[in-house]
N, CA, C and O atoms as a GROMACS GRO file, in nm:
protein
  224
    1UNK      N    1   8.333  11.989   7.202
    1UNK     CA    2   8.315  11.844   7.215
    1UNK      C    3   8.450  11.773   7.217
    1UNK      O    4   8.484  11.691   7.303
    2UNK      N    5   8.510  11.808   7.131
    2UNK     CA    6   8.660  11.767   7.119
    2UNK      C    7   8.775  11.804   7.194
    2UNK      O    8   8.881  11.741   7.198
    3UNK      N    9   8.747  11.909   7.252
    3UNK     CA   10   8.871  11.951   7.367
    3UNK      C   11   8.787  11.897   7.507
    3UNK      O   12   8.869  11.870   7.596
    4UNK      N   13   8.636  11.872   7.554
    4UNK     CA   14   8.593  11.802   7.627
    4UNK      C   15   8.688  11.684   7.663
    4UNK      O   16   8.764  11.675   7.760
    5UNK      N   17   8.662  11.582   7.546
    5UNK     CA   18   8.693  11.429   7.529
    5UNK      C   19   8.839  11.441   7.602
    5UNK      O   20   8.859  11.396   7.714
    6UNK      N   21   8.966  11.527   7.500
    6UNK     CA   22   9.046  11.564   7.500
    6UNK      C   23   9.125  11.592   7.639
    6UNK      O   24   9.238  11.557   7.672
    7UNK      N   25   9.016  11.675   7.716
    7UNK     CA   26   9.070  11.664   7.873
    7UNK      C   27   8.983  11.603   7.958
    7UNK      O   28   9.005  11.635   8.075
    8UNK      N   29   8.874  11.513   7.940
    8UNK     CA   30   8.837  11.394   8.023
    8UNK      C   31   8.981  11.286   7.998
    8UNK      O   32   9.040  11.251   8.100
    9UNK      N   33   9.007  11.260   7.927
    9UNK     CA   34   9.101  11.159   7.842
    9UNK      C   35   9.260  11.198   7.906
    9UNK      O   36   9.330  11.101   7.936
   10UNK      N   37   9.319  11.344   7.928
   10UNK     CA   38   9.416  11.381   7.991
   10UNK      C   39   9.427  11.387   8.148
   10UNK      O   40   9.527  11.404   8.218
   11UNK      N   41   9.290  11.367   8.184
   11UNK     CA   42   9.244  11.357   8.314
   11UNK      C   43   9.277  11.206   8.334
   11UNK      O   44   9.338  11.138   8.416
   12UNK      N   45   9.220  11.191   8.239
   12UNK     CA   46   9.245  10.976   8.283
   12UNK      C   47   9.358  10.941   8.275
   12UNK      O   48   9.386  10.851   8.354
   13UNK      N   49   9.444  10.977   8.208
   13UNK     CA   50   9.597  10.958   8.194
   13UNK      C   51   9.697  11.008   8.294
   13UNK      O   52   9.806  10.952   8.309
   14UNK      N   53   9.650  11.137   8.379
   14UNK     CA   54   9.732  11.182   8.506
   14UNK      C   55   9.700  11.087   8.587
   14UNK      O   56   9.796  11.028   8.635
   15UNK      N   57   9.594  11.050   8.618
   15UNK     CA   58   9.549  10.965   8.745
   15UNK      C   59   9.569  10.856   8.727
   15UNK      O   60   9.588  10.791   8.830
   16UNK      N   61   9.576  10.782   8.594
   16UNK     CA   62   9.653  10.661   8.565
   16UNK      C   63   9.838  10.676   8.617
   16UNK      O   64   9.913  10.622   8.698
   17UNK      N   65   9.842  10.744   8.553
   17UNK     CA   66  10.000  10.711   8.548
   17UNK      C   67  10.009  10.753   8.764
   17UNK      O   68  10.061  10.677   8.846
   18UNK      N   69   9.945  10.882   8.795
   18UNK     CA   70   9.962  10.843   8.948
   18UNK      C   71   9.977  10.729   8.997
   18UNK      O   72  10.068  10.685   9.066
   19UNK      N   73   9.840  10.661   8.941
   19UNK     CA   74   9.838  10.526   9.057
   19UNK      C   75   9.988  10.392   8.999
   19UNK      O   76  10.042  10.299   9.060
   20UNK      N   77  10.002  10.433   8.894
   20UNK     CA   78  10.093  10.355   8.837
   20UNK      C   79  10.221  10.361   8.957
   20UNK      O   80  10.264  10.266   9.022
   21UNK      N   81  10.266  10.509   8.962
   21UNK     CA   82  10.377  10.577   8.974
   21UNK      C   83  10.383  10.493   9.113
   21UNK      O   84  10.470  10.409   9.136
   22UNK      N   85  10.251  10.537   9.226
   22UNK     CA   86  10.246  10.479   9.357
   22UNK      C   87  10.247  10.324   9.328
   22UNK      O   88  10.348  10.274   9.377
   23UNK      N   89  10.182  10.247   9.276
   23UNK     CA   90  10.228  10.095   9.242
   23UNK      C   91  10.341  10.042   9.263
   23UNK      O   92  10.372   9.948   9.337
   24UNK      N   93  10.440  10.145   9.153
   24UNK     CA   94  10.550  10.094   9.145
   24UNK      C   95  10.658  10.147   9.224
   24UNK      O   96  10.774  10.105   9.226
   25UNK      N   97  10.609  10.244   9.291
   25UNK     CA   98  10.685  10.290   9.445
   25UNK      C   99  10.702  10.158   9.560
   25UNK      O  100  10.796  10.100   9.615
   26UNK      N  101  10.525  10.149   9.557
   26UNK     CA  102  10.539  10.062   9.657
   26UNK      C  103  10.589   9.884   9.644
   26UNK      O  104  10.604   9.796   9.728
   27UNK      N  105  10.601   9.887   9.531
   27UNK     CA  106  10.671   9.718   9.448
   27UNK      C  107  10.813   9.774   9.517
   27UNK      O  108  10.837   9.725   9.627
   28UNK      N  109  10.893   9.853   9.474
   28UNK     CA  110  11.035   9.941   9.459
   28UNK      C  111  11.035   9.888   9.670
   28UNK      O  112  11.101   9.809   9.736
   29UNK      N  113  10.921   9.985   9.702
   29UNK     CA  114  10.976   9.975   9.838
   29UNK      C  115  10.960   9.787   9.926
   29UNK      O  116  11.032   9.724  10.003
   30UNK      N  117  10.859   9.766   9.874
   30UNK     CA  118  10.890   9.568   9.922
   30UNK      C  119  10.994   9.536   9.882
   30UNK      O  120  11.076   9.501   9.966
   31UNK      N  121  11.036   9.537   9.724
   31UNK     CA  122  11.146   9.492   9.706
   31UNK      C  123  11.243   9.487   9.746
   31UNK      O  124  11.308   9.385   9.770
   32UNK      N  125  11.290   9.650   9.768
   32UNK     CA  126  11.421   9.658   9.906
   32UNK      C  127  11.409   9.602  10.005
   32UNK      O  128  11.492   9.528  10.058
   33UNK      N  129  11.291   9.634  10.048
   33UNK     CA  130  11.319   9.537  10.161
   33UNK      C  131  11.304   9.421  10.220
   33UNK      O  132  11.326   9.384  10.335
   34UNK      N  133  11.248   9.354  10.098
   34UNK     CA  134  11.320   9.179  10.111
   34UNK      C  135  11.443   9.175  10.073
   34UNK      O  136  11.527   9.125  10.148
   35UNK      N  137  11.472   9.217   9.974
   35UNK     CA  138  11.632   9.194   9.925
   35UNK      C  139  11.706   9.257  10.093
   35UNK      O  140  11.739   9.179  10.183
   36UNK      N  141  11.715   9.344  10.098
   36UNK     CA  142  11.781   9.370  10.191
   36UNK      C  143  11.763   9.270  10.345
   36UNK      O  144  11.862   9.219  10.397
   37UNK      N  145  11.647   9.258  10.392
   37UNK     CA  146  11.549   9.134  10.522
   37UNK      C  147  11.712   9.040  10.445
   37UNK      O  148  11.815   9.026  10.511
   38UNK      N  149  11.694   8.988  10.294
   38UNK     CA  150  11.799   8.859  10.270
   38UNK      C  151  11.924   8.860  10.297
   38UNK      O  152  11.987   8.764  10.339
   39UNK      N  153  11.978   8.998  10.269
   39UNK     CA  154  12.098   9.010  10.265
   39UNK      C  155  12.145   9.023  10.383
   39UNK      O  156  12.264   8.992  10.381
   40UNK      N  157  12.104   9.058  10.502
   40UNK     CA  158  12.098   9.045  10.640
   40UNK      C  159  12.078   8.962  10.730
   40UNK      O  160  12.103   8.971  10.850
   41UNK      N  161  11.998   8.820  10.629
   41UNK     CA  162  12.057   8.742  10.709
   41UNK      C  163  12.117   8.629  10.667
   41UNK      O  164  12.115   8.515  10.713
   42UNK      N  165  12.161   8.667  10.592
   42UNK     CA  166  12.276   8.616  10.497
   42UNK      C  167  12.411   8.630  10.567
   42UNK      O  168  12.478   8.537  10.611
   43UNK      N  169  12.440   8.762  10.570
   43UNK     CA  170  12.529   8.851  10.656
   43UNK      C  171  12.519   8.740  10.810
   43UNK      O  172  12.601   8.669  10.868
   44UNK      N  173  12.447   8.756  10.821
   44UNK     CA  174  12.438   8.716  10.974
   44UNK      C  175  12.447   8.542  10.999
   44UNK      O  176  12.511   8.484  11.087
   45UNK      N  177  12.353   8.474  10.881
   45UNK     CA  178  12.460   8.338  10.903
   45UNK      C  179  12.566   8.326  10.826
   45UNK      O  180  12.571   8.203  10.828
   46UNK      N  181  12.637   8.350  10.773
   46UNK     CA  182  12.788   8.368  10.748
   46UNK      C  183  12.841   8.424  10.839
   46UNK      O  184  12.936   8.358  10.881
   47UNK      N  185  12.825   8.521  10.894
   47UNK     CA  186  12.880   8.547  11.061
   47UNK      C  187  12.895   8.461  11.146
   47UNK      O  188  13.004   8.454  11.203
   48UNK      N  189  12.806   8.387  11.174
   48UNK     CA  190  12.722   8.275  11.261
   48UNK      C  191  12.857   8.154  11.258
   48UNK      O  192  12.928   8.115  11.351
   49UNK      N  193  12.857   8.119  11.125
   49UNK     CA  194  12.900   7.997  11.127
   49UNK      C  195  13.009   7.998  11.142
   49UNK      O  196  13.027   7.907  11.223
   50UNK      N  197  13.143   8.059  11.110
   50UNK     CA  198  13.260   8.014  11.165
   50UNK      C  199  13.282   8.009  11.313
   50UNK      O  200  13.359   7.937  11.377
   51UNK      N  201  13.180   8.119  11.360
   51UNK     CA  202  13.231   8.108  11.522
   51UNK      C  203  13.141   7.960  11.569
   51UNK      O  204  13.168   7.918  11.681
   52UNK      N  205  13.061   7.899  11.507
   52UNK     CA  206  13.004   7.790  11.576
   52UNK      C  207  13.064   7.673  11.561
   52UNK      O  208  13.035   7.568  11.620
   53UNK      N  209  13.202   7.701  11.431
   53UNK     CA  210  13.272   7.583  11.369
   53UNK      C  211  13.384   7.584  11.517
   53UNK      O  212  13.426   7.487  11.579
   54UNK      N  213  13.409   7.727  11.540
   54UNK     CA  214  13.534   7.735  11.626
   54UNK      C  215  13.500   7.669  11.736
   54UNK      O  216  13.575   7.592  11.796
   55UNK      N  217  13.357   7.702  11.778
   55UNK     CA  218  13.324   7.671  11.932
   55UNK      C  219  13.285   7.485  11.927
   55UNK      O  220  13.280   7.433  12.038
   56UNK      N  221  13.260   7.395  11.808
   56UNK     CA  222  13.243   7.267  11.800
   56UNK      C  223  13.332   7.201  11.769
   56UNK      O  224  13.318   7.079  11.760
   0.00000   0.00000   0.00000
C-alpha cells in the first residue's frame, strides 16, 4: 500500500517537474528572443540615426 502511494506520488513528481522543466524552456526561449527582437533594433536605430543626421 505504501510503496504503491510512494510511486504513484514519484510518478507525479517526474511528470511535474517535466512539464515544469518544458515551461520554463519555453519562457527561457521567448525571452531570448524578445530581448534579443530589442536589442536588434536598438542596434539598428542607433545605426539609423547618425546617417539620417548626416544626410539632413
Amino acid at each position: 500500500m505504501i510503496s504503491a502511494t510512494f510511486i504513484r506520488l514519484s510518478s507525479v513528481i517526474r511528470t511535474g517537474l517535466a512539464k515544469g522543466k518544458v515551461i520554463i524552456m519555453d519562457l527561457w526561449a521567448r525571452c531570448k528572443g524578445q530581448s534579443v527582437a530589442a536589442v536588434s533594433v536598438w542596434v539598428l536605430y542607433l545605426w539609423s540615426m547618425p546617417t539620417a543626421t548626416e544626410s539632413g
